[in-house]
Structure formats: structure tokens, C-alpha cells
ZAMI-378822 format. One record per residue (C-alpha): residue number from 1; chain; x, y, z. Coordinates in pm, 1 decimal, always signed. Layout:
N
+-----+------+----------+----------+----------+
| pos | unit |       c1 |       c2 |       c3 |
+-----+------+----------+----------+----------+
| NUM |    A |        X |        Y |        Z |
...
+-----+------+----------+----------+----------+
This chain:
273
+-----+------+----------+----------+----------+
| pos | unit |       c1 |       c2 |       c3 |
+-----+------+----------+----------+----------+
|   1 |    A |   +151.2 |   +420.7 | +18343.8 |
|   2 |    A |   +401.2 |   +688.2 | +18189.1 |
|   3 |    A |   +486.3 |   +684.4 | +17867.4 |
|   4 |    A |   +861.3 |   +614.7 | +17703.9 |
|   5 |    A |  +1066.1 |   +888.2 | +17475.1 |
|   6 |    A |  +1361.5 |   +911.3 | +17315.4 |
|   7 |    A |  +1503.5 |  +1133.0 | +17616.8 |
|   8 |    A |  +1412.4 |   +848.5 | +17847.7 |
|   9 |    A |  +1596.8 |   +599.3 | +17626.4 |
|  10 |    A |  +1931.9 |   +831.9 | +17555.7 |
|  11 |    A |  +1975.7 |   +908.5 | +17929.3 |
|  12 |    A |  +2008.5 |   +488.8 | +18014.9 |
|  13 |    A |  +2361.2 |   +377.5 | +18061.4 |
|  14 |    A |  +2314.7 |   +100.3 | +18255.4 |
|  15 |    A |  +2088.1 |   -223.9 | +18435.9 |
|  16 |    A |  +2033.6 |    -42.5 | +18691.8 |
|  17 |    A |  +1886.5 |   +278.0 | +18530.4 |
|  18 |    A |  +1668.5 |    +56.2 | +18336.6 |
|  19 |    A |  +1504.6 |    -40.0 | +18646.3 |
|  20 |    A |  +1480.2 |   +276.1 | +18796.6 |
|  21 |    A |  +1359.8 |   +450.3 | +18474.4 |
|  22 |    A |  +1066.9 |   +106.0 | +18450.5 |
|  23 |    A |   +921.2 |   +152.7 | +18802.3 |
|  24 |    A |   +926.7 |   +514.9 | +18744.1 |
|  25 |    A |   +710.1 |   +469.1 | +18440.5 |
|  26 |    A |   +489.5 |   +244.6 | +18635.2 |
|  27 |    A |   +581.5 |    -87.2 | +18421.7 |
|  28 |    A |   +757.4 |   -252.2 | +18738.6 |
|  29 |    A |   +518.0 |   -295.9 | +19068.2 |
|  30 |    A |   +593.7 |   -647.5 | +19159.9 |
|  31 |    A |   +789.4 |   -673.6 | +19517.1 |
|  32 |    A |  +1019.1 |   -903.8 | +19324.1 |
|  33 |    A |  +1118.0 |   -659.7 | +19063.5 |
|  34 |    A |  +1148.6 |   -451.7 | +19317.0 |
|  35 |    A |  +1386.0 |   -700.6 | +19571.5 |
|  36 |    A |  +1604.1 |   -709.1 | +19238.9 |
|  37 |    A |  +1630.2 |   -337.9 | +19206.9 |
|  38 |    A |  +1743.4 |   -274.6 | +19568.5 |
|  39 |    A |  +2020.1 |   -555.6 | +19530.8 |
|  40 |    A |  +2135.4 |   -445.0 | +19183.3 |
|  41 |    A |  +2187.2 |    -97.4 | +19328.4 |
|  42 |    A |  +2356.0 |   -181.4 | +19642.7 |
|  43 |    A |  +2628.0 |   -417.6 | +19446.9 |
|  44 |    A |  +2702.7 |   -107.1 | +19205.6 |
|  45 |    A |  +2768.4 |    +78.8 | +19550.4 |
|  46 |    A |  +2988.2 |   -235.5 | +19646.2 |
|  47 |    A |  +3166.0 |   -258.7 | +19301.6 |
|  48 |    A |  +3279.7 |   +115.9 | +19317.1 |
|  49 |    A |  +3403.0 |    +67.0 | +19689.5 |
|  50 |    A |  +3603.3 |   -210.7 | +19553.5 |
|  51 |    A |  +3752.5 |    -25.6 | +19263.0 |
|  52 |    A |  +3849.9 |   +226.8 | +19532.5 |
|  53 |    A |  +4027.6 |    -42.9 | +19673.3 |
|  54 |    A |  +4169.7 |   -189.2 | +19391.0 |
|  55 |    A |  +4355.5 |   +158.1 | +19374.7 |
|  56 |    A |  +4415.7 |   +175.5 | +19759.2 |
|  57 |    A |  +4626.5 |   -186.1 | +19720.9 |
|  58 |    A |  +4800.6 |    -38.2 | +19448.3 |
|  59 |    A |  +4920.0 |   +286.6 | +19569.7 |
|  60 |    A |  +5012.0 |    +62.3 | +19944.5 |
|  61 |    A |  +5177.6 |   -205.5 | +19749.0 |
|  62 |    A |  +4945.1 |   -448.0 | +19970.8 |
|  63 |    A |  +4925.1 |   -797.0 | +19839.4 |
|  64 |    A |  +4549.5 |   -983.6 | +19922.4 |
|  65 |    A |  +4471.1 |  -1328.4 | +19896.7 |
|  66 |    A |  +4084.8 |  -1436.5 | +19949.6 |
|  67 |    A |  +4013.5 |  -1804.0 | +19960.7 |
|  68 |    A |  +3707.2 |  -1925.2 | +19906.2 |
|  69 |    A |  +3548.6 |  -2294.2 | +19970.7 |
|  70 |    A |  +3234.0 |  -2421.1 | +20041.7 |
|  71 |    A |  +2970.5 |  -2717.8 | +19950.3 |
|  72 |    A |  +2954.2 |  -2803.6 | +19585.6 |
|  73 |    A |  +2661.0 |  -2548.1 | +19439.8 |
|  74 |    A |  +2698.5 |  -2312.9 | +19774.5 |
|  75 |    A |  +2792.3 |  -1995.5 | +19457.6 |
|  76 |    A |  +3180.3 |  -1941.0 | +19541.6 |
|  77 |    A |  +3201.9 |  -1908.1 | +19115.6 |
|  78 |    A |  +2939.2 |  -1641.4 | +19181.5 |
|  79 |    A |  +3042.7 |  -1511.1 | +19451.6 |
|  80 |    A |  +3396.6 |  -1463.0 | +19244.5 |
|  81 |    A |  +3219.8 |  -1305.9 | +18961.6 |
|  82 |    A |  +3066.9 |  -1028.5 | +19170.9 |
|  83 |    A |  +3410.0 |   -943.2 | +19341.1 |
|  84 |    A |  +3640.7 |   -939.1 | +19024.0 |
|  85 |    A |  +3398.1 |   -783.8 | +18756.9 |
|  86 |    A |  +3453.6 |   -420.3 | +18728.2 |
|  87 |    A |  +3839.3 |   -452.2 | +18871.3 |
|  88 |    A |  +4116.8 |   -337.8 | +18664.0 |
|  89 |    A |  +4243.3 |   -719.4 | +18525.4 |
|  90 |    A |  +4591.3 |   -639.1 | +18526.5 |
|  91 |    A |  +4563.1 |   -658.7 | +18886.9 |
|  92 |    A |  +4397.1 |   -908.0 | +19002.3 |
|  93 |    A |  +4401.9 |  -1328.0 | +18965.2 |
|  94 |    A |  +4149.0 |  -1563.2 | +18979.2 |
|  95 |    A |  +4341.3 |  -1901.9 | +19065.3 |
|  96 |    A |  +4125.3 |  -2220.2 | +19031.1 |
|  97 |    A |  +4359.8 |  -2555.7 | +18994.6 |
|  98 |    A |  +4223.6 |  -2821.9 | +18844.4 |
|  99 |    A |  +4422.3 |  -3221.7 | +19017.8 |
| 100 |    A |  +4735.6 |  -3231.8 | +19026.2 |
| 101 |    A |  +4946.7 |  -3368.4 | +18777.6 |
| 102 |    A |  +5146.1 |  -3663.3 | +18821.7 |
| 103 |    A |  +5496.1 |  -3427.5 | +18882.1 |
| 104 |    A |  +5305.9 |  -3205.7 | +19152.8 |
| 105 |    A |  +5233.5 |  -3502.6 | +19314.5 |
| 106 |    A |  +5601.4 |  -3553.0 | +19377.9 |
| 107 |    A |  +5650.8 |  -3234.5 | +19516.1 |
| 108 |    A |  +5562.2 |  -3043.9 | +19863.9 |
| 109 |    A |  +5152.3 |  -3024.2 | +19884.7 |
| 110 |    A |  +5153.1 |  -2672.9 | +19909.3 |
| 111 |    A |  +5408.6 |  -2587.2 | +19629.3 |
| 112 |    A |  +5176.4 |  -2597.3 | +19333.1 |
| 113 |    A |  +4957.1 |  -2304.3 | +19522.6 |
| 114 |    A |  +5278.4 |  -2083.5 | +19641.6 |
| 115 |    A |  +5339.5 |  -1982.1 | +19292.4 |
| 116 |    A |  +5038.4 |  -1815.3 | +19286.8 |
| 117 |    A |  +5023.8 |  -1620.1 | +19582.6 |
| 118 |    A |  +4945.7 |  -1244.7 | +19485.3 |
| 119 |    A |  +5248.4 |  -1003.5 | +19469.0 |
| 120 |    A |  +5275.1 |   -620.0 | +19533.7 |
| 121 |    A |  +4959.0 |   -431.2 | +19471.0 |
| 122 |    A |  +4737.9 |   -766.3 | +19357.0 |
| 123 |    A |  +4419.6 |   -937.4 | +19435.0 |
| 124 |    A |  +4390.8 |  -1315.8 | +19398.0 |
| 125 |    A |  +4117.9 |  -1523.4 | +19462.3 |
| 126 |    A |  +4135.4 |  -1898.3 | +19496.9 |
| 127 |    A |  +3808.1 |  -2101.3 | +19409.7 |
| 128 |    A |  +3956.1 |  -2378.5 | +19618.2 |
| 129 |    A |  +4237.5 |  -2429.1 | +19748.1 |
| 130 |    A |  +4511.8 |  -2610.2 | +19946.5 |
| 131 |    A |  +4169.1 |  -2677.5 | +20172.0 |
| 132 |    A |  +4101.9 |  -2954.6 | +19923.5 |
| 133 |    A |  +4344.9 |  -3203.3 | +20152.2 |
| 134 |    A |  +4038.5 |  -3125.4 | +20486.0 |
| 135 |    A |  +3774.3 |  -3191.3 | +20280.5 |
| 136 |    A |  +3751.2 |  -3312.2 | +19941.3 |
| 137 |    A |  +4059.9 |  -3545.4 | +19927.8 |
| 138 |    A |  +3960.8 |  -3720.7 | +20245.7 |
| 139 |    A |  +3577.7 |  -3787.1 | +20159.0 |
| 140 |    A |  +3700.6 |  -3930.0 | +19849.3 |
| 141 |    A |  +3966.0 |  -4111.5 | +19988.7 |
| 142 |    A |  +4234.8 |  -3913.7 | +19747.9 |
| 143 |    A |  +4488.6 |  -3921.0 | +20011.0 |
| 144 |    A |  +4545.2 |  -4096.5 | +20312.5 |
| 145 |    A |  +4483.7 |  -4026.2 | +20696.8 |
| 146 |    A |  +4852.2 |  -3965.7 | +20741.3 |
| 147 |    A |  +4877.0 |  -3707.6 | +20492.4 |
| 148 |    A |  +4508.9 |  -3554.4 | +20597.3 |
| 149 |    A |  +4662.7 |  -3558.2 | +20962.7 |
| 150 |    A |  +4986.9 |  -3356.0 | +20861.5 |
| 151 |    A |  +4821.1 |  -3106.6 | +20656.3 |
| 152 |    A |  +4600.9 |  -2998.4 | +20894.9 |
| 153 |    A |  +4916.9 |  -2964.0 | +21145.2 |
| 154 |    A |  +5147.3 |  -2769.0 | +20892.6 |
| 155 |    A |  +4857.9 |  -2505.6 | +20758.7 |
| 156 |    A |  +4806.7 |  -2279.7 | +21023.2 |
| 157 |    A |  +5169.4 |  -2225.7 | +21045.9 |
| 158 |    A |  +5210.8 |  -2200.4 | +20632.8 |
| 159 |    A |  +4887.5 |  -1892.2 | +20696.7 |
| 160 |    A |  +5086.6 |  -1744.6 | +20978.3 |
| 161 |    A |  +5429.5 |  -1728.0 | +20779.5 |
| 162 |    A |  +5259.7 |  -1586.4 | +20453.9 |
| 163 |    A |  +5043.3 |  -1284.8 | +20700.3 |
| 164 |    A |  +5332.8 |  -1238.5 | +20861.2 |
| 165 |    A |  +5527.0 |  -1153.3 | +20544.3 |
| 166 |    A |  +5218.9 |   -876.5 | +20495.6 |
| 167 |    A |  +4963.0 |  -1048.5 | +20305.7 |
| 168 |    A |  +4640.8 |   -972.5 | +20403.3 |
| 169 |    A |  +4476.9 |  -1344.1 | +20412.0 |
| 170 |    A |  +4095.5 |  -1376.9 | +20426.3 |
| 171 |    A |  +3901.5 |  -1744.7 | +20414.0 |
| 172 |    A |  +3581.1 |  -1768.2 | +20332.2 |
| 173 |    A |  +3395.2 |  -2088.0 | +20368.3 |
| 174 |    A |  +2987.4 |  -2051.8 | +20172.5 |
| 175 |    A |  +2763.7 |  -2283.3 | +20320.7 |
| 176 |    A |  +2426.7 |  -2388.6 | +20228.2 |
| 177 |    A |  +2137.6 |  -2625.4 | +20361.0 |
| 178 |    A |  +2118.8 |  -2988.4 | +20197.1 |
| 179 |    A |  +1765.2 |  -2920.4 | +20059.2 |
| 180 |    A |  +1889.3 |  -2600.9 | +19817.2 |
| 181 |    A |  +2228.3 |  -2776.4 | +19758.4 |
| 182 |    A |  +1999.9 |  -3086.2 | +19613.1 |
| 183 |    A |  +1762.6 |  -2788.6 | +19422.6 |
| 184 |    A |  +2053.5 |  -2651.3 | +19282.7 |
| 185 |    A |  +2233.4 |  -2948.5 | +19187.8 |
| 186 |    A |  +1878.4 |  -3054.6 | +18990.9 |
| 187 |    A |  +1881.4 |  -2723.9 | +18833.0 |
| 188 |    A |  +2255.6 |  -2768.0 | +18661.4 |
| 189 |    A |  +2169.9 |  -3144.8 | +18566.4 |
| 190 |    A |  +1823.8 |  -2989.4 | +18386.1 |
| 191 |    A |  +1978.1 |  -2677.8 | +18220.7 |
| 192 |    A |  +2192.8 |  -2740.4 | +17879.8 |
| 193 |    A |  +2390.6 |  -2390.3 | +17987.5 |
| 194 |    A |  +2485.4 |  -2487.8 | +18337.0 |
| 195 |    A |  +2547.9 |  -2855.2 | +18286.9 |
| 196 |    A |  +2914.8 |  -2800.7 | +18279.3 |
| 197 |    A |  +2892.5 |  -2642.2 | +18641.9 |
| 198 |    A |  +2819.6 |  -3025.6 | +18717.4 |
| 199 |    A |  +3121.0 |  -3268.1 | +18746.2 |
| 200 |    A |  +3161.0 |  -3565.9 | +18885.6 |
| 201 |    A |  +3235.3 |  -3537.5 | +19244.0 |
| 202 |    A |  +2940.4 |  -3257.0 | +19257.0 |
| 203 |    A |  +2682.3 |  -3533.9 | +19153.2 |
| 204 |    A |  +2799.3 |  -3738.8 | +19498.9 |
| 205 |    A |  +2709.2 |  -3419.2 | +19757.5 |
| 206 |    A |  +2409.6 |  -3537.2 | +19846.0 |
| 207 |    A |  +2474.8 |  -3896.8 | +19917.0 |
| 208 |    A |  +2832.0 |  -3808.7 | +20099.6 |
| 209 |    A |  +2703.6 |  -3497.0 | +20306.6 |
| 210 |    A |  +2742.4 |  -3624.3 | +20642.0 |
| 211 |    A |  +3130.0 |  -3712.1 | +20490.8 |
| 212 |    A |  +3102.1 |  -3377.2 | +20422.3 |
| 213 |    A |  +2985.3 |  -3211.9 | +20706.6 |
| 214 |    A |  +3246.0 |  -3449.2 | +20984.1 |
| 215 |    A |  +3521.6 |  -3274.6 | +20803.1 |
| 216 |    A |  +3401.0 |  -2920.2 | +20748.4 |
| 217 |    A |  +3356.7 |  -2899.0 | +21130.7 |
| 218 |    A |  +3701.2 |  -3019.6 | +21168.7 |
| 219 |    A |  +3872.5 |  -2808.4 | +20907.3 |
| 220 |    A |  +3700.6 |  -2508.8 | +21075.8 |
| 221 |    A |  +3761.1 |  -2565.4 | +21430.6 |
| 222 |    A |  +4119.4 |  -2739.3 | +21384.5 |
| 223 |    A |  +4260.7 |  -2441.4 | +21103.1 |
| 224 |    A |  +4045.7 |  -2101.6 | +21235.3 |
| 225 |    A |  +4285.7 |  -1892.0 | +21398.1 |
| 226 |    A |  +4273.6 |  -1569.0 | +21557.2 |
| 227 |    A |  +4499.0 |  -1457.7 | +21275.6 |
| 228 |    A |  +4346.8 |  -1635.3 | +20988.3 |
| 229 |    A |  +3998.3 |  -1730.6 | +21069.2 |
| 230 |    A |  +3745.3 |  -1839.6 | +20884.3 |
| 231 |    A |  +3430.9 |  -1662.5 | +20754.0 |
| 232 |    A |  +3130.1 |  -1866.1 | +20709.1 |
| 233 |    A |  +2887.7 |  -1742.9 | +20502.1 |
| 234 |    A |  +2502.7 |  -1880.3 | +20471.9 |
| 235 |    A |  +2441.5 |  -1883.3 | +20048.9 |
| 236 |    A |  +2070.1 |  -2065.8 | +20065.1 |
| 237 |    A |  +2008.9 |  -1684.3 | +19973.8 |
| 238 |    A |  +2274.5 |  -1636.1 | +19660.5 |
| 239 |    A |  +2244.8 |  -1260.9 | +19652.3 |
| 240 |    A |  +2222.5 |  -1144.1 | +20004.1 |
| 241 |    A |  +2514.8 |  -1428.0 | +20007.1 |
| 242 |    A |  +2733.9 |  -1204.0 | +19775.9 |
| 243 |    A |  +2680.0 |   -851.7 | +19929.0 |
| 244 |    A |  +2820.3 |   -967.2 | +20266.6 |
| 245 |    A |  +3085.7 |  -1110.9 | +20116.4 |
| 246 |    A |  +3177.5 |   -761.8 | +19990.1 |
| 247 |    A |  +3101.3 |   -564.9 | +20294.9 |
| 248 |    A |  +3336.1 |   -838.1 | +20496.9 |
| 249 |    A |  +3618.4 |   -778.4 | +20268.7 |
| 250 |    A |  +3599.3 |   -402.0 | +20199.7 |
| 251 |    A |  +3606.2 |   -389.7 | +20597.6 |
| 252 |    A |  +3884.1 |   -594.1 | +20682.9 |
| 253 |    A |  +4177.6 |   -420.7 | +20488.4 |
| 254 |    A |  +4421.2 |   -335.0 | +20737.3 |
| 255 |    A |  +4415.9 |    +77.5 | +20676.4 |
| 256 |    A |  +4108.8 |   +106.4 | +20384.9 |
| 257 |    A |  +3896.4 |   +373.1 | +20484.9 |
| 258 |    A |  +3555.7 |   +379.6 | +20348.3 |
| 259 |    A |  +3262.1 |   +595.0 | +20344.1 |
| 260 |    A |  +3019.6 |   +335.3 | +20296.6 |
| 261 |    A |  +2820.5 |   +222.0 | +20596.9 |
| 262 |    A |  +2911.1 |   -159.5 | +20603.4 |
| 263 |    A |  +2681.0 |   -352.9 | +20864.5 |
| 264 |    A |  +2764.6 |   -673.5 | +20848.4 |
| 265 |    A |  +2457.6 |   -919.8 | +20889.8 |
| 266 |    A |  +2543.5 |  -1175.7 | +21189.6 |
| 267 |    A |  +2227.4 |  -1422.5 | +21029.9 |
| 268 |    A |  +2470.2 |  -1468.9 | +20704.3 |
| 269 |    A |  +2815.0 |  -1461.1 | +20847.2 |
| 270 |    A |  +2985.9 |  -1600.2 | +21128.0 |
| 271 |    A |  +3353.7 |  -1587.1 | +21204.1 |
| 272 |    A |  +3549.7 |  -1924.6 | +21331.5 |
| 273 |    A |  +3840.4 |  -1866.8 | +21510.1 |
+-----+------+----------+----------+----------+
């Protein structure tokens, strides 16, 4: 095992140096260590790509909108994290409503969630969205059939409006398998800094999934379009989960060119249209 100097310690500017600079030394062996290395160093690589597009939407005046849903405890928060953290806040959102209040209930469904669709040159991400009338409000029986019914007939023509007008719409849907939902789920209930993760429709996931799952498949199949489909992304792996979620985006800006090789893994995603 190699020893440590001051050198060694001066040159270190980051996580991921730290790792590099321990398995050089001979302190990290395990494969896991190792797992984390690889991952830590491909999301830098990711990061920078999206800084370069950060500038790219800037310059182009292009507006993006990324929506992301998914199973309670499938990592869209995560997911978020990853995508926003090294991009220039000025330009960029992060949009997560909580109900509506009792005036938004009066007005148009949609019109609490136009006024924060992203303008010239911005990024917004919505950690839910208008999707809450396919899945959530139905399974909890927060509106009626009616108003399910007519939602899902009037959003694939709101989508084709707004990416007509130019914005660049992606919808990403993370999945995950009922046995890591419920290990997750345990996890947050168990952990004093994650309990507030947990609310009260999360702690019902397990007992409603088949509620769940009737009108996921119907959401996907009735509101994935050939212009706006939907990406569906397996998360039972959080981390692989996040990288593809990066690759999918950096490749689908109309005009972005990138250097980066982007494979995208067909075992983690799968486009609905």
C-alpha cells in the first residue's frame, strides 16, 4: 500500500480524485468501491455535457421542459438532483406543486402548470405534473371518472400545441419492481433524515399497486405519442437509473451535438409511443 503526502493531498479537488488517488494508493480494492468509482466518473462526464448544453439552449433561445413521474420511491427527486446540480441556476426551474388550492380548483386543470412552462433559453423540470389527474387523483378517488376521462382526451393535444410552439417536451416515467419500492419505502419510515421523503399517500403504494399499475398502463398507452412519448425508465438500480436518464436527454435535443458516445441501454429504458 502507498503511502499519502502533502503533494497527494494539495493536488485533490474533488470526489472523484479522492477515489482515484485511494485505489491508486492501494486503500480501495473492493469491486464495490470500485462500481462507485466508475459511476462517479461517468456522471462528471454527464454533468459537463449538460453544462455544454445549458449554454447550447442559451445561445438557441430553446426552451426544454422534462417531466418526470413514476411510483412513489422509484428516485425522480434523485434523478432531479443529478440533472440540475452543476447548471447555472439562473436558468433552469425545478417545478414541484404541492394540491391545489381551493381557487385553482376553480380554474382550467392545466392553468396552474402553464405558468410555469420554461421560457427562452430555460430548463424546467416538473417532479410531477399535470399526470397527477391519470394516476394519482384517480387511485385516490380525488377526482371523478368524468374529469379522469377528459383529461386524458385534452393532453395529447395541450403536448402537441406547446412542441409545436418549439418546446422541446420530454416525459419520463421511473419505474421500479414492488419488492424495492416496499425496501425503499421501509428504509424512509426507519431513517430520521429521510422520513420526510414519506407522506401520506406514499405509505398506501404497496397496498394500492395494482390501482397503480391499471392506470400507469393506461396513461402510457392512451397519452404516448409519436411526438411526445414517453420514456420509461427501470430505477430498481438508482444509479445506472440516473445515467440513462442523462444520456436520453443530452441525445434528444433537436440540433445538440455531442462528443460523448451516448449508448443508450434498451434493459433500462423503453420508449412508449
Amino acid at each position: 500500500m502507498g503511502e499519502f503526502n502533502i503533494k497527494d493531498l494539495e493536488q485533490i479537488r474533488n470526489t472523484e480524485e479522492i477515489m482515484d488517488m485511494l485505489i491508486k494508493k492501494g486503500v480501495i480494492k473492493e469491486k464495490k468501491f470500485l462500481k462507485q468509482l466508475e459511476y462517479e466518473k461517468c456522471l462528471a462526464t454527464l454533468q459537463k455535457e449538460l453544462i455544454n448544453l445549458q449554454t447550447f439552449m442559451l445561445e438557441n433561445g430553446k426552451r426544454l421542459l422534462v417531466i418526470f413521474e413514476g411510483r412513489d420511491a422509484a428516485g425522480k427527486g434523485g434523478a432531479i438532483k443529478r440533472l440540475r446540480m452543476n447548471l447555472n441556476p439562473r436558468n433552469y426551474r425545478v417545478v414541484a406543486l404541492t394540491k391545489p388550492t381551493d381557487n385553482e380548483k376553480g380554474q382550467w386543470y392545466f392553468q396552474r402548470y402553464i405558468k410555469h412552462l420554461p421560457t427562452a433559453g430555460e430548463m424546467v423540470f416538473f417532479d410531477r405534473s399535470w399526470y397527477n389527474r391519470a394516476v394519482v387523483e384517480p387511485v385516490f378517488g380525488f377526482c371523478t371518472e368524468e374529469e379522469h376521462n377528459h383529461f386524458m382526451e385534452q393532453v395529447p393535444n395541450l403536448e402537441k400545441l406547446l412542441i409545436d410552439d418549439g418546446i422541446i417536451l420530454i416525459k419520463i416515467f421511473l419505474e421500479i419492481s414492488k419488492e424495492e419500492q416496499k425496501e425503499r419505502l421501509d428504509d424512509r419510515a426507519e431513517d430520521p433524515l429521510k422520513k420526510w421523503k414519506l407522506g401520506p399517500l406514499d405509505k398506501q403504494a404497496q397496498e394500492k399497486w395494482g390501482d397503480y399499475t391499471k392506470y400507469i398502463e393506461k396513461m402510457l398507452k392512451k397519452t404516448g405519442t409519436e411526438k411526445s412519448p414517453w420514456v420509461v425508465v427501470k430505477t430498481d438500480d438508482k444509479k445506472t437509473a440516473r445515467l440513462e436518464i442523462i444520456k436520453y436527454i443530452l441525445k434528444n435535443i433537436p440540433d445538440f451535438e455531442t462528443n460523448l458516445d451516448l449508448k443508450i441501454d434498451k434493459e433500462v429504458i423503453n420508449i412508449k409511443d
